[in-house]
N, CA, C and O atoms as CSV, one atom per row, in Angstrom:
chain,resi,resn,atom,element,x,y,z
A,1,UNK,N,N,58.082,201.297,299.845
A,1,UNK,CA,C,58.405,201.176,301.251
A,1,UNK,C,C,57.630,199.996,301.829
A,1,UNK,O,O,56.796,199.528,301.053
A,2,UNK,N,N,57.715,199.472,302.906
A,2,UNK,CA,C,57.337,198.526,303.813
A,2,UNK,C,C,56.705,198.781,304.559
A,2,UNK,O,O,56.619,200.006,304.479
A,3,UNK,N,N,55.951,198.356,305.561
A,3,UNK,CA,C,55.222,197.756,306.578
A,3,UNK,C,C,54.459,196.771,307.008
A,3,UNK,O,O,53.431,196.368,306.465
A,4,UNK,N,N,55.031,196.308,308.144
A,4,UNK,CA,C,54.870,195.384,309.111
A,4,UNK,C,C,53.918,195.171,309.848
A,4,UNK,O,O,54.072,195.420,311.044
A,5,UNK,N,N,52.221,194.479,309.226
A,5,UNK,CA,C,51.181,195.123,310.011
A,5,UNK,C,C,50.952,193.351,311.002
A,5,UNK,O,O,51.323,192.306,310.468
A,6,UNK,N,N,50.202,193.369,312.653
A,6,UNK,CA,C,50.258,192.409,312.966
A,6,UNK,C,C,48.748,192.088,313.753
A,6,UNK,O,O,48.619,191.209,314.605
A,7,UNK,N,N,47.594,193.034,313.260
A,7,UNK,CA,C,46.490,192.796,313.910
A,7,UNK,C,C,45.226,192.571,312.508
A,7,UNK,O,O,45.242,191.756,311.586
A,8,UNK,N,N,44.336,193.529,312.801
A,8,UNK,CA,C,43.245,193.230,311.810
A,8,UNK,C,C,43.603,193.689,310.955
A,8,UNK,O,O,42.982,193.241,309.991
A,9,UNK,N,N,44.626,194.714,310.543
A,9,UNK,CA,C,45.074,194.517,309.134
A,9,UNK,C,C,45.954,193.296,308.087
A,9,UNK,O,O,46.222,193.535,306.909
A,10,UNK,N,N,46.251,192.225,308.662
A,10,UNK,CA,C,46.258,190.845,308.082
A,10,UNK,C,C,45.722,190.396,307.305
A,10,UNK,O,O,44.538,190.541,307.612
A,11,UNK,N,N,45.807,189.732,306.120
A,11,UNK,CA,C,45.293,189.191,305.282
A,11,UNK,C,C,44.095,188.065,305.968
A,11,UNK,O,O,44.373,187.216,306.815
A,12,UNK,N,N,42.907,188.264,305.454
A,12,UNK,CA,C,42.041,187.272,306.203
A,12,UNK,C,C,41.007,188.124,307.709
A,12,UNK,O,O,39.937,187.850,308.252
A,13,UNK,N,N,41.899,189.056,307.875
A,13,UNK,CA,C,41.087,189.928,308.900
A,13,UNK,C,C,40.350,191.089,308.678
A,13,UNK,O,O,40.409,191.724,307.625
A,14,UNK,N,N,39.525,191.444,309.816
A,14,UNK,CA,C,38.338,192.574,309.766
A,14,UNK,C,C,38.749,193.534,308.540
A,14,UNK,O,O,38.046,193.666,307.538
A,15,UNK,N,N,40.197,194.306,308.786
A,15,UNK,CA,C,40.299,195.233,308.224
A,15,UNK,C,C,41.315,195.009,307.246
A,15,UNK,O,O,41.432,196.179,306.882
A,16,UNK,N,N,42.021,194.468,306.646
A,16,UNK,CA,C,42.616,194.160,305.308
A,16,UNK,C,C,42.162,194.406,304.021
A,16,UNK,O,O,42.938,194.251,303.077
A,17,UNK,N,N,40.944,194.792,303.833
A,17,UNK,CA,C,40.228,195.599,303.048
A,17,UNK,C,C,40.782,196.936,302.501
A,17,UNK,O,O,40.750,197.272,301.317
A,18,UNK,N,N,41.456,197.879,303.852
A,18,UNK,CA,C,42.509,198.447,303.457
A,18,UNK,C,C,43.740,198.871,303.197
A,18,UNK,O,O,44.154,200.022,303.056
A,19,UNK,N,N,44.501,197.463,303.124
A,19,UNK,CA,C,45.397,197.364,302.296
A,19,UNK,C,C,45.497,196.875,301.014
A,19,UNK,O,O,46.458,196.367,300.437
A,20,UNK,N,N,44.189,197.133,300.584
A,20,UNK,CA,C,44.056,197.054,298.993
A,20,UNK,C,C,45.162,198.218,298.357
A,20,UNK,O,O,45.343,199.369,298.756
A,21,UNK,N,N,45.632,197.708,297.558
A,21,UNK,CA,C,47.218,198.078,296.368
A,21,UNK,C,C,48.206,197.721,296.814
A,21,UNK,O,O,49.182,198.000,296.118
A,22,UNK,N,N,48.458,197.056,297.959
A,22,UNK,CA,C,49.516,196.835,298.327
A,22,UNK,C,C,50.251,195.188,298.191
A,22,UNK,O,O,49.398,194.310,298.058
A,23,UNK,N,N,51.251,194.848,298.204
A,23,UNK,CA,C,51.750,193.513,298.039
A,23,UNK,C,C,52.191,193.034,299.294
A,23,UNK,O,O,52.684,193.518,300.313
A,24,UNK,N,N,51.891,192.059,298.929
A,24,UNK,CA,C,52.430,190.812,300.582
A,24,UNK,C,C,53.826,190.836,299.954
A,24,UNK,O,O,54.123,190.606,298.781
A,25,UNK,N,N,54.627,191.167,300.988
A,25,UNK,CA,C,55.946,190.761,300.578
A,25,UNK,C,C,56.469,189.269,301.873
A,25,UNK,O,O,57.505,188.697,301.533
A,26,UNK,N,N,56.197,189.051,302.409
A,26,UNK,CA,C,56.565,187.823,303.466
A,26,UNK,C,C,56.056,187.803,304.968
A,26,UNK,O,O,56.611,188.669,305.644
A,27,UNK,N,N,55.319,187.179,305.520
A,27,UNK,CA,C,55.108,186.343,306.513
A,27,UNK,C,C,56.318,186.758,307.536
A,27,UNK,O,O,57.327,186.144,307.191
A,28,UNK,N,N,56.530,187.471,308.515
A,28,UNK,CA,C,58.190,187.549,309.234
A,28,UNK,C,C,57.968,187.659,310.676
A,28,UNK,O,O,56.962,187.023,310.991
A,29,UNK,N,N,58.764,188.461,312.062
A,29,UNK,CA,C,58.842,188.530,313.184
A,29,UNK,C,C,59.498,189.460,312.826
A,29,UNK,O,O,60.034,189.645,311.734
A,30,UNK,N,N,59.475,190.703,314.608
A,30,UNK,CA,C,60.624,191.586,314.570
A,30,UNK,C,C,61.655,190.842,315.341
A,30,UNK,O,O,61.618,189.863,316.086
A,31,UNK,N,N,62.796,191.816,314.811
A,31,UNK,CA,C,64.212,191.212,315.496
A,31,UNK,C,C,64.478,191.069,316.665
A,31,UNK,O,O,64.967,190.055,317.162
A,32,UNK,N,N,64.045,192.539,317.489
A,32,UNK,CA,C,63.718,192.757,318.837
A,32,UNK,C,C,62.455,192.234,319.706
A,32,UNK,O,O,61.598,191.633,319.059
A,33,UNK,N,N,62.273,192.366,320.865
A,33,UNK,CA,C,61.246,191.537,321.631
A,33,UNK,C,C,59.995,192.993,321.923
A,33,UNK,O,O,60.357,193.985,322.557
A,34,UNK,N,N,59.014,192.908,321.529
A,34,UNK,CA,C,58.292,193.599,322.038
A,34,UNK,C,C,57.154,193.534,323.444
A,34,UNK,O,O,57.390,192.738,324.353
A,35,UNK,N,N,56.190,194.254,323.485
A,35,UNK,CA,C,55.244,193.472,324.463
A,35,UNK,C,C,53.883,193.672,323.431
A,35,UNK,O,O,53.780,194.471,322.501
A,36,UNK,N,N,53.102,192.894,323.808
A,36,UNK,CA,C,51.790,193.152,322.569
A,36,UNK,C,C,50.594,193.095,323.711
A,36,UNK,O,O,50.385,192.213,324.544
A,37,UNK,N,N,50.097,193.952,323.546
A,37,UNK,CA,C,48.554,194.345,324.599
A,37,UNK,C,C,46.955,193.680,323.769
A,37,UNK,O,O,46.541,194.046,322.669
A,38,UNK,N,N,46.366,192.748,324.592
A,38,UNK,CA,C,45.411,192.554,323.591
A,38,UNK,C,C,44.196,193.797,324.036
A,38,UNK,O,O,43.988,194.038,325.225
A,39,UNK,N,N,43.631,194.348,323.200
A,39,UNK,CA,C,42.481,195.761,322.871
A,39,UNK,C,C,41.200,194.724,322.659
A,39,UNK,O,O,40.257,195.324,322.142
A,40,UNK,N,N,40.977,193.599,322.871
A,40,UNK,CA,C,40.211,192.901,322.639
A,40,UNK,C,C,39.755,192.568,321.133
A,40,UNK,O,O,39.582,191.433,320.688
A,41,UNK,N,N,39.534,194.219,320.181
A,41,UNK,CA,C,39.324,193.593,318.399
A,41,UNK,C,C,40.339,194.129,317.585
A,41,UNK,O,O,40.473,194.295,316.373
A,42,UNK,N,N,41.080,194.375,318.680
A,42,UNK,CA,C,42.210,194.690,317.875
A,42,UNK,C,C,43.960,194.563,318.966
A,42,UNK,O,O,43.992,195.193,320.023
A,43,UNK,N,N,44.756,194.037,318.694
A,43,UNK,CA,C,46.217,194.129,319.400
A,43,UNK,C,C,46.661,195.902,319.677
A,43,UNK,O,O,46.051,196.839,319.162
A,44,UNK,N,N,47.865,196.035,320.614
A,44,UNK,CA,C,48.715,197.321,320.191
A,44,UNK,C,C,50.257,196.726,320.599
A,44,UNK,O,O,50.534,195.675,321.176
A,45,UNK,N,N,51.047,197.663,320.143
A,45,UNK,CA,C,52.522,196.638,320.796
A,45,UNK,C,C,53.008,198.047,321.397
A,45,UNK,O,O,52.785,199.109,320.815
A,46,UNK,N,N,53.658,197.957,322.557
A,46,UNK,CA,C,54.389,198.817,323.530
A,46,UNK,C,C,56.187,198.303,323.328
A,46,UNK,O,O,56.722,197.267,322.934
A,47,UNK,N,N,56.662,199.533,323.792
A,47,UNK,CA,C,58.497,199.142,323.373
A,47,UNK,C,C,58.681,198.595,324.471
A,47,UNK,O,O,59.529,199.167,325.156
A,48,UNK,N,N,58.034,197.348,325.098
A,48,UNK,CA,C,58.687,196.770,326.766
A,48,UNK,C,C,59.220,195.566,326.032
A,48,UNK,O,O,58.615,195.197,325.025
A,49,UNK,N,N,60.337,194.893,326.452
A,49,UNK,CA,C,60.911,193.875,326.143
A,49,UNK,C,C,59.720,192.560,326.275
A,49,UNK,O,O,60.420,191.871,327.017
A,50,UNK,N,N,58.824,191.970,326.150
A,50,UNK,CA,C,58.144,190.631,325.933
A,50,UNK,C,C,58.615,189.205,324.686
A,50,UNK,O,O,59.151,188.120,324.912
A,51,UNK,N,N,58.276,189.639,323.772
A,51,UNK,CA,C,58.538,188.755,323.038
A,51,UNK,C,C,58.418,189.403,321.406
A,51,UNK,O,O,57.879,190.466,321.097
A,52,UNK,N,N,59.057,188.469,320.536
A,52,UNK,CA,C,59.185,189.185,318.952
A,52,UNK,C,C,57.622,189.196,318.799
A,52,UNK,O,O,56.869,188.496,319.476
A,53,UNK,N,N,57.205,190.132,317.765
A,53,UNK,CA,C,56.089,189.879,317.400
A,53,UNK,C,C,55.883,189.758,315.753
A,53,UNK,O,O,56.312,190.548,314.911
A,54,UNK,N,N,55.152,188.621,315.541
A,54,UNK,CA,C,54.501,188.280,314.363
A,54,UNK,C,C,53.274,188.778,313.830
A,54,UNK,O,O,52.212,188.967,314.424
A,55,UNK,N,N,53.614,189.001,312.408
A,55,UNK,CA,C,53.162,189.528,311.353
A,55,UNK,C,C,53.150,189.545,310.240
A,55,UNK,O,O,53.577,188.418,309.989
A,56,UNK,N,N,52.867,190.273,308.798
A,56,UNK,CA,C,53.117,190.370,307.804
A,56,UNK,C,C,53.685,191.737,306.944
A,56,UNK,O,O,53.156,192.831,307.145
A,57,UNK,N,N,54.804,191.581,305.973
A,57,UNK,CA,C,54.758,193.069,305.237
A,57,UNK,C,C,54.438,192.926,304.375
A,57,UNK,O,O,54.079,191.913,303.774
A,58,UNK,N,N,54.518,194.216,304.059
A,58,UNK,CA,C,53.270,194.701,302.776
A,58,UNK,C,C,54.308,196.104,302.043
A,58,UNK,O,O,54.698,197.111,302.635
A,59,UNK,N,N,54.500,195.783,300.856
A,59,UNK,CA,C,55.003,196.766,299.868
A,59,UNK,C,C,54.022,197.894,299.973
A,59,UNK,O,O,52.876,197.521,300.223
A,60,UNK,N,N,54.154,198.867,299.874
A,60,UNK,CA,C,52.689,200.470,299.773
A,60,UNK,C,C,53.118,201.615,299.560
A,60,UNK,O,O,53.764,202.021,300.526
A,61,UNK,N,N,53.052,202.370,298.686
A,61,UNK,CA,C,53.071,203.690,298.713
A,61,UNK,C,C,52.484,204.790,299.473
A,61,UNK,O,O,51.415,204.715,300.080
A,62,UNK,N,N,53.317,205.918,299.399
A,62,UNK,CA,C,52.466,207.396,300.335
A,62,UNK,C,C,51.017,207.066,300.211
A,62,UNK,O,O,50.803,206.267,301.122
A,63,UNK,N,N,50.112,207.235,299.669
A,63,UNK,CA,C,49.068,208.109,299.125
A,63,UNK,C,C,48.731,206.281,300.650
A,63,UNK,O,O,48.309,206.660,301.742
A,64,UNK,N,N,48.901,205.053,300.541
A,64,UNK,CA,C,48.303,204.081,301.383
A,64,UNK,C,C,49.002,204.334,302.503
A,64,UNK,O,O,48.317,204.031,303.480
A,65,UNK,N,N,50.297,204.847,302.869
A,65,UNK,CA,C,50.320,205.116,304.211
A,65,UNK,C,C,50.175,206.138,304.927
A,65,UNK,O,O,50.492,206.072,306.114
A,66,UNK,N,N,49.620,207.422,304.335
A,66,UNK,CA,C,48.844,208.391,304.657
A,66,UNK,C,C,47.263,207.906,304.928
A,66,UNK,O,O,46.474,208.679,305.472
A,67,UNK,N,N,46.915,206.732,304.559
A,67,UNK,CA,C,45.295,206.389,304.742
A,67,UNK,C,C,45.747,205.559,305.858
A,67,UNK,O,O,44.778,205.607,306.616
A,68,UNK,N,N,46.780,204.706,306.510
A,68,UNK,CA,C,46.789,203.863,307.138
A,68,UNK,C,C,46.889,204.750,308.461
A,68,UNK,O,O,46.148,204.676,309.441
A,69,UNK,N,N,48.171,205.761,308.235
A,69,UNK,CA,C,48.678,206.491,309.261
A,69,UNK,C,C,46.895,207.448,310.065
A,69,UNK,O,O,46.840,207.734,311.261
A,70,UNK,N,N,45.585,207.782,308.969
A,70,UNK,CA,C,44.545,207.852,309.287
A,70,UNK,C,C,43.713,207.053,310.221
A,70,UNK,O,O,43.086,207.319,311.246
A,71,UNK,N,N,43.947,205.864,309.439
A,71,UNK,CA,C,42.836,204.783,310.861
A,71,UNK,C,C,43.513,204.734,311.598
A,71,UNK,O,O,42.789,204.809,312.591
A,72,UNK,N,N,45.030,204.610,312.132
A,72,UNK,CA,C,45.158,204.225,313.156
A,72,UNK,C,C,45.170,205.331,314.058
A,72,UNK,O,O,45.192,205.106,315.268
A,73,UNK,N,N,45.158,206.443,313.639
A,73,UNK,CA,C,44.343,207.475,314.517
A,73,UNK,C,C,45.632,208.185,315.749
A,73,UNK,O,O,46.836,208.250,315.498
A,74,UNK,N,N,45.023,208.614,316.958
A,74,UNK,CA,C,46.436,208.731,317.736
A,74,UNK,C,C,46.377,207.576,318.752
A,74,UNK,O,O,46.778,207.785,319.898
A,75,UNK,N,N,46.053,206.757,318.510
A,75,UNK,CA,C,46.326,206.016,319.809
A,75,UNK,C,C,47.956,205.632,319.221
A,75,UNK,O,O,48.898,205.537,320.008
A,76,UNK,N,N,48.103,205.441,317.773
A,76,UNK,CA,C,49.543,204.927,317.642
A,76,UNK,C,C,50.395,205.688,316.418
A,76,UNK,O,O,49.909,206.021,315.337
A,77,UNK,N,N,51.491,205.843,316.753
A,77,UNK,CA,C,52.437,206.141,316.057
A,77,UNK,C,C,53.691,205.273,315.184
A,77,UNK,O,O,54.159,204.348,315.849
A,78,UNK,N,N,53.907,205.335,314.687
A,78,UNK,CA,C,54.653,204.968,313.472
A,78,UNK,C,C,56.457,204.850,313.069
A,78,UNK,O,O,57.077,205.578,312.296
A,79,UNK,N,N,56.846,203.992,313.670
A,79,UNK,CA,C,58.760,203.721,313.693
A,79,UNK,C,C,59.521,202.750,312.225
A,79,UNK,O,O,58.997,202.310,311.202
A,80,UNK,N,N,60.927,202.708,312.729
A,80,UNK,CA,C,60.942,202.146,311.903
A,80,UNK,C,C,61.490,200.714,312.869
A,80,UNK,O,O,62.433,200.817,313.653
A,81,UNK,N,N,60.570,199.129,312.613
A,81,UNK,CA,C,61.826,198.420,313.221
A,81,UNK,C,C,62.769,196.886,312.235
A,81,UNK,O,O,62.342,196.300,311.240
A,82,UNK,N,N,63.195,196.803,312.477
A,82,UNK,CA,C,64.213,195.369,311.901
A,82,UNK,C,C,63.350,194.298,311.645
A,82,UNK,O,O,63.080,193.926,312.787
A,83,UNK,N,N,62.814,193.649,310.965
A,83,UNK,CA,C,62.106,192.212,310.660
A,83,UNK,C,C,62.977,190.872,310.504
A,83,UNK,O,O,63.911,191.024,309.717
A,84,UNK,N,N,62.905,189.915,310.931
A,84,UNK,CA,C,63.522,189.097,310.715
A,84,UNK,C,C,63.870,188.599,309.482
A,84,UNK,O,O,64.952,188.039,309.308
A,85,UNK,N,N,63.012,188.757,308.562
A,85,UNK,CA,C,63.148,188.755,306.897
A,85,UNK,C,C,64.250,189.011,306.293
A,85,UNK,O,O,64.628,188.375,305.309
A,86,UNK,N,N,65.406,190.755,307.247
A,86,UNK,CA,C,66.497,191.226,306.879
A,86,UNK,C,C,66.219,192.539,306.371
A,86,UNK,O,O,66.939,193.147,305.578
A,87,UNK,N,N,65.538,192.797,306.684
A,87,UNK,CA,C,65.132,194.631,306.086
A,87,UNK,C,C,64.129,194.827,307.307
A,87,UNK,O,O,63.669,194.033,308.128
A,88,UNK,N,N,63.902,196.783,307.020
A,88,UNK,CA,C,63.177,197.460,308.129
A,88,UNK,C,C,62.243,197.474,307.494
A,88,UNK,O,O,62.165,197.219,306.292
A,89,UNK,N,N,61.450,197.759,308.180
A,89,UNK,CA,C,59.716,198.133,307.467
A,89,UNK,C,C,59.076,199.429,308.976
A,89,UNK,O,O,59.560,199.697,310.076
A,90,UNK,N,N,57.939,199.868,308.312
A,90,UNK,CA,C,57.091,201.159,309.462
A,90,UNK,C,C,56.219,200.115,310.152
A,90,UNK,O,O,55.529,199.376,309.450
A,91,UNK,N,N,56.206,200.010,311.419
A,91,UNK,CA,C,55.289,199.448,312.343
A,91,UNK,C,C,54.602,200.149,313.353
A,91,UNK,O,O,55.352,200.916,313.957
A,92,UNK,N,N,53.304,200.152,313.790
A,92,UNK,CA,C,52.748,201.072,314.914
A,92,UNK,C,C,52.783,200.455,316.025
A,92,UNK,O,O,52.483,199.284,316.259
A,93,UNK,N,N,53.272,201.509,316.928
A,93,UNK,CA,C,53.192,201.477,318.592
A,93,UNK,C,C,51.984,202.309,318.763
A,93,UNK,O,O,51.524,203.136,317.976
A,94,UNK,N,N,51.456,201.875,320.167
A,94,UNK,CA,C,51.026,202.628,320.912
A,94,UNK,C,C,51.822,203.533,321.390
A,94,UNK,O,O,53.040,203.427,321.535
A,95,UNK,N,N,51.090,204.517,321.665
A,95,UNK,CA,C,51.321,205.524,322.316
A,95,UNK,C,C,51.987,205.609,323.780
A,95,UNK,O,O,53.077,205.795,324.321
A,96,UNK,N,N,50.220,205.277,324.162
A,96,UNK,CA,C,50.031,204.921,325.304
A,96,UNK,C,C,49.151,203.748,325.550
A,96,UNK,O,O,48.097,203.661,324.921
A,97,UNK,N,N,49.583,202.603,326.635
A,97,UNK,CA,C,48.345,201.866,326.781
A,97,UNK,C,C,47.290,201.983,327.233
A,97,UNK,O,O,47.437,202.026,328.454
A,98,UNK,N,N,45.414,202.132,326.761
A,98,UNK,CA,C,44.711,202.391,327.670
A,98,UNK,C,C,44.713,202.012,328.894
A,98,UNK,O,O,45.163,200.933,329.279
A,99,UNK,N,N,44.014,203.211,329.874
A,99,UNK,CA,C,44.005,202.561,331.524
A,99,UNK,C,C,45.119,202.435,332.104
A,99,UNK,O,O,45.245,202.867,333.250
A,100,UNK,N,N,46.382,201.692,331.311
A,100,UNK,CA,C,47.424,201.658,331.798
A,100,UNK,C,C,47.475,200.192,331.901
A,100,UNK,O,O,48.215,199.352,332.412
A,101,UNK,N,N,46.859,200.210,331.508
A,101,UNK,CA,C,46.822,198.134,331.365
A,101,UNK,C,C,46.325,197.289,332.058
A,101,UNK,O,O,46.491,196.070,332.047
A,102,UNK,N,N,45.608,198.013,332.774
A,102,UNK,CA,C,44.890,197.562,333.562
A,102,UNK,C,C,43.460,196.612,333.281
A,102,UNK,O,O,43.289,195.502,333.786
A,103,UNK,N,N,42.815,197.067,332.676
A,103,UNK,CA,C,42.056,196.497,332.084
A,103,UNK,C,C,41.890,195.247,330.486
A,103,UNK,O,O,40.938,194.529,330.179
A,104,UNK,N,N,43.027,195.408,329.897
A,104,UNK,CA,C,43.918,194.250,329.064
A,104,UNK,C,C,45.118,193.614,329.574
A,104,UNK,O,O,45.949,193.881,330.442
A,105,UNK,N,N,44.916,192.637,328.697
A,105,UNK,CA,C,45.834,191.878,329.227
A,105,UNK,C,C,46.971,191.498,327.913
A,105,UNK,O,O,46.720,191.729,326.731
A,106,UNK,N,N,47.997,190.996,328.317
A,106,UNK,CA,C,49.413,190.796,327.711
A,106,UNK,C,C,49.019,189.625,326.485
A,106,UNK,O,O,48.135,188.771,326.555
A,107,UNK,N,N,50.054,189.902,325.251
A,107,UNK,CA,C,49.699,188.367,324.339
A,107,UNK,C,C,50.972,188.153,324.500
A,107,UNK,O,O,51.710,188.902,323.860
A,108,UNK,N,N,51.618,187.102,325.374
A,108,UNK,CA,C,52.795,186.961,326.004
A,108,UNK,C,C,53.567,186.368,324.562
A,108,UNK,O,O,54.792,186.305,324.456
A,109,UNK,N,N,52.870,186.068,323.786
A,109,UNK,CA,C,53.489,185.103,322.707
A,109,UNK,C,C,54.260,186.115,321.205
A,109,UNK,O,O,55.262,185.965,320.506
A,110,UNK,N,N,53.036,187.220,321.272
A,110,UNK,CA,C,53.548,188.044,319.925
A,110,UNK,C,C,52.658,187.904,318.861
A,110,UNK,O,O,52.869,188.448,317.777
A,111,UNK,N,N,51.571,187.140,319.112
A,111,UNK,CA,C,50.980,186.388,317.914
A,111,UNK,C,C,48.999,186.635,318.107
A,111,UNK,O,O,48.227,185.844,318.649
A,112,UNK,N,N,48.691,187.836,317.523
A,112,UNK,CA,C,47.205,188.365,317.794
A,112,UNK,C,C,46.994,187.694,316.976
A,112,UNK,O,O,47.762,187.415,316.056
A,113,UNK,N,N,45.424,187.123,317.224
A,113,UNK,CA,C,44.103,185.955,316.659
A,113,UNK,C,C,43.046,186.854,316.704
A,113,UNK,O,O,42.762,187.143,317.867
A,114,UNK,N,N,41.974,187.710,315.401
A,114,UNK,CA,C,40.740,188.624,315.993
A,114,UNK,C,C,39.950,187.251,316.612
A,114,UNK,O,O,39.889,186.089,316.211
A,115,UNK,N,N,39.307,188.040,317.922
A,115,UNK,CA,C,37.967,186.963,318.235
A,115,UNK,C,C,36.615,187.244,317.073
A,115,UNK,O,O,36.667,187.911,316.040
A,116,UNK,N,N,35.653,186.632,317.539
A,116,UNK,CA,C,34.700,186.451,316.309
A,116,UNK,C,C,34.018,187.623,317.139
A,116,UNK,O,O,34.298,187.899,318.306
A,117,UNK,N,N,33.015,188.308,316.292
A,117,UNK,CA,C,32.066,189.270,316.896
A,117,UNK,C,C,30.839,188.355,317.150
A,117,UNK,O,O,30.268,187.456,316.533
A,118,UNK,N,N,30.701,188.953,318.265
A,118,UNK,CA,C,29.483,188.540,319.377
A,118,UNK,C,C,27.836,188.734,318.785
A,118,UNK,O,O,27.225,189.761,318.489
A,119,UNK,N,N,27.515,187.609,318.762
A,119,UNK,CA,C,26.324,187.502,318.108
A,119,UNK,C,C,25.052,188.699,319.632
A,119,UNK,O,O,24.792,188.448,320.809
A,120,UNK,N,N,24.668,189.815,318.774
A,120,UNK,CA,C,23.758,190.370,319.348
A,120,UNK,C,C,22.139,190.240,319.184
A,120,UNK,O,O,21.614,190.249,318.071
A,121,UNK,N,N,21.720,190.172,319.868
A,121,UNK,CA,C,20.130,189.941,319.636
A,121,UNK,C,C,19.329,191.539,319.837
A,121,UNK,O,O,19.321,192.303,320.802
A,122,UNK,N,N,18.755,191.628,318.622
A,122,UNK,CA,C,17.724,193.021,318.901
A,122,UNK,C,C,16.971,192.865,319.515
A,122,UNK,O,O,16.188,193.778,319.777
């Protein structure tokens, strides 16, 4: 099966670590326009019409999307949508947006960048 991941699970990001067993199958966009909320270290995408959003899929079996369907915890749930590639893949929505959105703001483009973590001083 597929999925379409478009934040720190990316190749190169924080958390891609766990999508170890899985295969890159292509670089793509969804078909439809979403809206994408930036969470600051991490994106979420809401079903409001904004813009396609970019990402990558990844070939994976149960046993990895039972661990994935884990971290992402309940803030998001799990559909199926259209990729531009030509096949569906599982992608997570939010739920709900925290606050209500009030406090994040829109990635009008579709296209999450992690920021760097903030150098703290003890």
């Amino acid at each position: 099966m597929y999925i379409f991941v478009y934040g720190s699970l990316k190749k190169g990001f924080s958390k891609h670590e766990l999508m170890e067993g899985s295969q890159l199958i292509c670089k793509t966009r969804t078909r439809e326009k979403f809206a994408m909320v930036d969470l600051y270290h991490f994106p979420g995408v809401a079903r409001e019409q904004v813009s396609p959003i970019y990402g990558e899929v990844y070939e994976i079996d149960d046993v990895l999307l039972d661990k994935l369907d884990n971290y992402e915890g309940d803030w998001y749930c799990r559909e199926q949508v259209e990729v531009e590639a030509g096949f569906t893949a599982w992608m997570y929505f939010l739920k709900d947006i925290p606050g209500n959105g009030k406090k994040y703001g829109m990635i009008n483009e579709g296209f999450w960048t992690e920021r760097p973590l903030e150098n703290k001083h003890v």
